[in-house]
Every structure is written in C-alpha cells, then in structure tokens.
C-alpha positions in Angstrom: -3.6 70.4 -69.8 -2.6 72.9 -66.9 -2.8 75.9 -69.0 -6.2 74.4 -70.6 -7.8 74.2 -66.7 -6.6 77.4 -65.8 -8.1 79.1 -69.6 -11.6 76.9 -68.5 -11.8 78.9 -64.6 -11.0 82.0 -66.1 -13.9 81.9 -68.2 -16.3 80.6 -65.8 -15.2 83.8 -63.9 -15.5 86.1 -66.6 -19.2 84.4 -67.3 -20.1 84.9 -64.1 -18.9 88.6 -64.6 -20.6 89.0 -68.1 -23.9 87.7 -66.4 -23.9 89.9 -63.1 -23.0 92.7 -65.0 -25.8 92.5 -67.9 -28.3 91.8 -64.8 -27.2 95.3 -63.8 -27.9 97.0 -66.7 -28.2 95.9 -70.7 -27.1 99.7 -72.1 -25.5 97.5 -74.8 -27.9 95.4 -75.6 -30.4 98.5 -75.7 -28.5 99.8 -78.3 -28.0 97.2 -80.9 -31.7 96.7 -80.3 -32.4 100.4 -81.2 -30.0 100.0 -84.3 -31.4 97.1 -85.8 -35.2 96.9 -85.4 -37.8 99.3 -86.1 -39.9 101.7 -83.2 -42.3 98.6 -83.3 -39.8 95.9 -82.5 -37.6 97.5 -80.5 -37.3 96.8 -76.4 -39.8 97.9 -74.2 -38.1 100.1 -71.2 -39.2 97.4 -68.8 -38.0 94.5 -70.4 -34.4 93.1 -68.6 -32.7 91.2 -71.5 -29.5 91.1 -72.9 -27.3 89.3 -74.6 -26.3 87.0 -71.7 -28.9 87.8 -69.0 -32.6 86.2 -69.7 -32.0 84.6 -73.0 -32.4 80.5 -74.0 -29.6 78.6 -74.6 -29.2 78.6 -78.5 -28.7 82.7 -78.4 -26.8 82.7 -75.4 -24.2 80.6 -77.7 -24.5 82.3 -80.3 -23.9 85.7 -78.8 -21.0 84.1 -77.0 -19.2 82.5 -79.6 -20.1 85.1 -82.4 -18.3 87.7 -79.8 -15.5 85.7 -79.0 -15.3 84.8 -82.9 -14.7 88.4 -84.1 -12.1 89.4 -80.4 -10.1 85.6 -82.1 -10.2 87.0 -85.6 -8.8 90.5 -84.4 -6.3 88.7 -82.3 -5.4 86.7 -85.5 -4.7 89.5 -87.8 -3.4 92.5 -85.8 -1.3 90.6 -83.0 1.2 87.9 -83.6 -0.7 85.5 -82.0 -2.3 82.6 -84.3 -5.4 81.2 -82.6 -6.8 79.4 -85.4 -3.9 77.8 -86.6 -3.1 75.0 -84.3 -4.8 72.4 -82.0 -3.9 74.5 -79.1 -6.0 77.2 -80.0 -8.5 76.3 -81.4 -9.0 73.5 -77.6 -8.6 77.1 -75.8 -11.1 78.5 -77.6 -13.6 75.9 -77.4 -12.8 76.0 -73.3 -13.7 79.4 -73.0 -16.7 79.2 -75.0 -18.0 76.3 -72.4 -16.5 78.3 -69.7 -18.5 81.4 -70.3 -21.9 79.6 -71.0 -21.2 77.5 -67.5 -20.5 80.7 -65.6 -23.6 82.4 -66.5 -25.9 79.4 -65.4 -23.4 78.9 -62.6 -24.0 82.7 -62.0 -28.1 82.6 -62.3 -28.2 80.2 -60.4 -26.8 82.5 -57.7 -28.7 85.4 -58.5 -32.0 83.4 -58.2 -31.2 81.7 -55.2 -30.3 84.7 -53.5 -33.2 86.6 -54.5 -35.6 83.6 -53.0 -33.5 83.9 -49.7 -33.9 87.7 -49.3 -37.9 86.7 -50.2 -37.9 83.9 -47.3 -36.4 86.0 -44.8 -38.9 86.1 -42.7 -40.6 83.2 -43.3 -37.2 81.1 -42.1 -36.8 83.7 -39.2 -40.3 82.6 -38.3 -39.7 78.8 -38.5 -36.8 79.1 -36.6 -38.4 81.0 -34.1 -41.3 78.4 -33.8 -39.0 75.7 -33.7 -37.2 77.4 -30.8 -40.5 77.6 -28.8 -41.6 74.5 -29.7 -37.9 72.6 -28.3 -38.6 75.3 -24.8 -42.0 73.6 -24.8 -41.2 70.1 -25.5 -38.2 70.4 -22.6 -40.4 72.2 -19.9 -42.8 69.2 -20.7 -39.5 66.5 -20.1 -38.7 68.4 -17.1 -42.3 68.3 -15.8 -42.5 64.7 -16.0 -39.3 63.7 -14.7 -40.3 65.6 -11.5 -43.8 64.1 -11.9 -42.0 60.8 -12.0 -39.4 61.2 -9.7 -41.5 62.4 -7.1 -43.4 59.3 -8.3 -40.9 57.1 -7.3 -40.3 58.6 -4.3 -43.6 58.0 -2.6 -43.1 54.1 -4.0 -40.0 54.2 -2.1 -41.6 55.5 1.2 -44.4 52.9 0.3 -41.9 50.1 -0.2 -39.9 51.0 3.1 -43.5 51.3 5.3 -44.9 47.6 4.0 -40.8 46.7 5.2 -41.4 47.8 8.1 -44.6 46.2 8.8 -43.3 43.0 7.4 -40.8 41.0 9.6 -37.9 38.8 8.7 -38.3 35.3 8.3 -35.7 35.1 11.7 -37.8 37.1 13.4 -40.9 35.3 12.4 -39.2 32.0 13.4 -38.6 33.4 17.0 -42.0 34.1 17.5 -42.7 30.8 16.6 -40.5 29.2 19.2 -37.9 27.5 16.8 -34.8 30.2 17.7 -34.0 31.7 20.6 
C-alpha cells in the first residue's frame, strides 16, 4: 500500500507537469495533427489544444491510458520488468492512470485560478483600498462621538454638581427649621 501511495503522488505530479507543459506549447500535438488529417482538418495556428491541455474527459483518458499502454507494453518486452502479469502491476498502473488525469484538473484548476487573480488585481487592490478608507471613516466618526459624548457628560456633570450646590442637605434643612442645633 506504501509503494501504491507513493506511485499515486508521483503521478499527480507528473499530471500536473504534463498539463503545465502542453499549456506552454502543444508542438506535439501539432504534429500528429498535421500527420493525420488533411489541410482542411488540420489545427488552426490559434487554436491551444493538446492532448492533455483543453480536451473533455473521455480523450483526455484515452490519450493518457493509450500513452501509458504502449511506454507498459515496451517495458514488458524489452526490460525484465513484467507489468501486466501480476496484481501488483496491473493496481500501479491503474494508480497512475488516475493519478495523471487528477493532476491535470488539479493543475487547471491552478492555471485558471491564477489567471482570474492576475485579472482582479486591481479590482481587489481597489476594495481593499475602499475598505481601508471606509474603517478611517467609520473610526474618525467613533472618535468624534465619544468626544461629542464625553464632552456631553461633562457639562451633565457640572450641571449635576451646580443643582448640588444649590440644593441643601436634609441636616442643613433641618437646622433652618429649628429642630438641630
């Protein structure tokens, strides 16, 4: 199972590879084009597909395992190695096929989202800058009214100590009365 995991990241790596790389340039792709459709069919200059980069899901698989079907079959007749011939190899080959195809979403889905970020550059720098002001604002406005109310308070203060003043305690009201001396 260790050897299985470490076979499955490989090949998301090596999808994302295979799809960076065809976004690059699809020389390859260009060529089997040219070799097996006619001046009508063939690729416009423009056009950005390959065998990996732009394409559905039922040619991607097929692309990928028809290419990793003919490297197994020349690893199974020239090299010692016998891919085909156990359960082993046959489960690593069925990881790397599911490997590759999740690296290459994995990987468009990188490439896409950092092409929309390099297009909202400015429009985030802009929020952000707005949403600065607007905080400066809305604290300027809290600072304001704190003084507003503090100086608020204050004058109910002096207002509260004056109408003390005037008033006089109940001992003091009693002495005026003639009950303490």
């Amino acid at each position: 199972m260790g050897l299985e995991l470490v076979i499955f990241i490989g090949a998301i790596l090596l999808g994302i590879l295979l799809y960076w790389r065809e976004s690059q340039g699809n020389k390859v792709y260009r060529f089997f084009n040219k070799i097996f459709n006619s001046k009508e069919l063939q690729m416009k200059p423009e056009d950005k597909k390959g065998f990996i980069y732009k394409q559905a899901f039922l040619p991607r698989l097929v692309y990928v395992v028809g290419i990793l079907l003919l490297i197994g079959l020349v690893l199974q007749f020239l090299t010692p190695f016998q891919l085909f011939t156990s359960y082993n190899g046959i489960s690593a080959f069925s990881s790397v096929v599911v490997g590759i195809l999740l690296g290459t979403y994995v990987a468009n889905f990188v490439l896409k989202s950092g092409k929309v970020i390099e297009e909202k550059t400015d429009s985030i720098e802009d929020m952000v800058n707005d949403a600065v002001e607007k905080g400066k604002d809305i604290i300027e406005d809290i600072k304001t009214r704190d003084n507003d109310n503090v100086t608020q308070s204050e004058e109910q203060v002096s207002q509260e100590e004056e109408d003390k003043g005037e008033k006089k305690s109940a001992r003091e009201r009693l002495k005026d009365k003639g009950y303490l001396k």
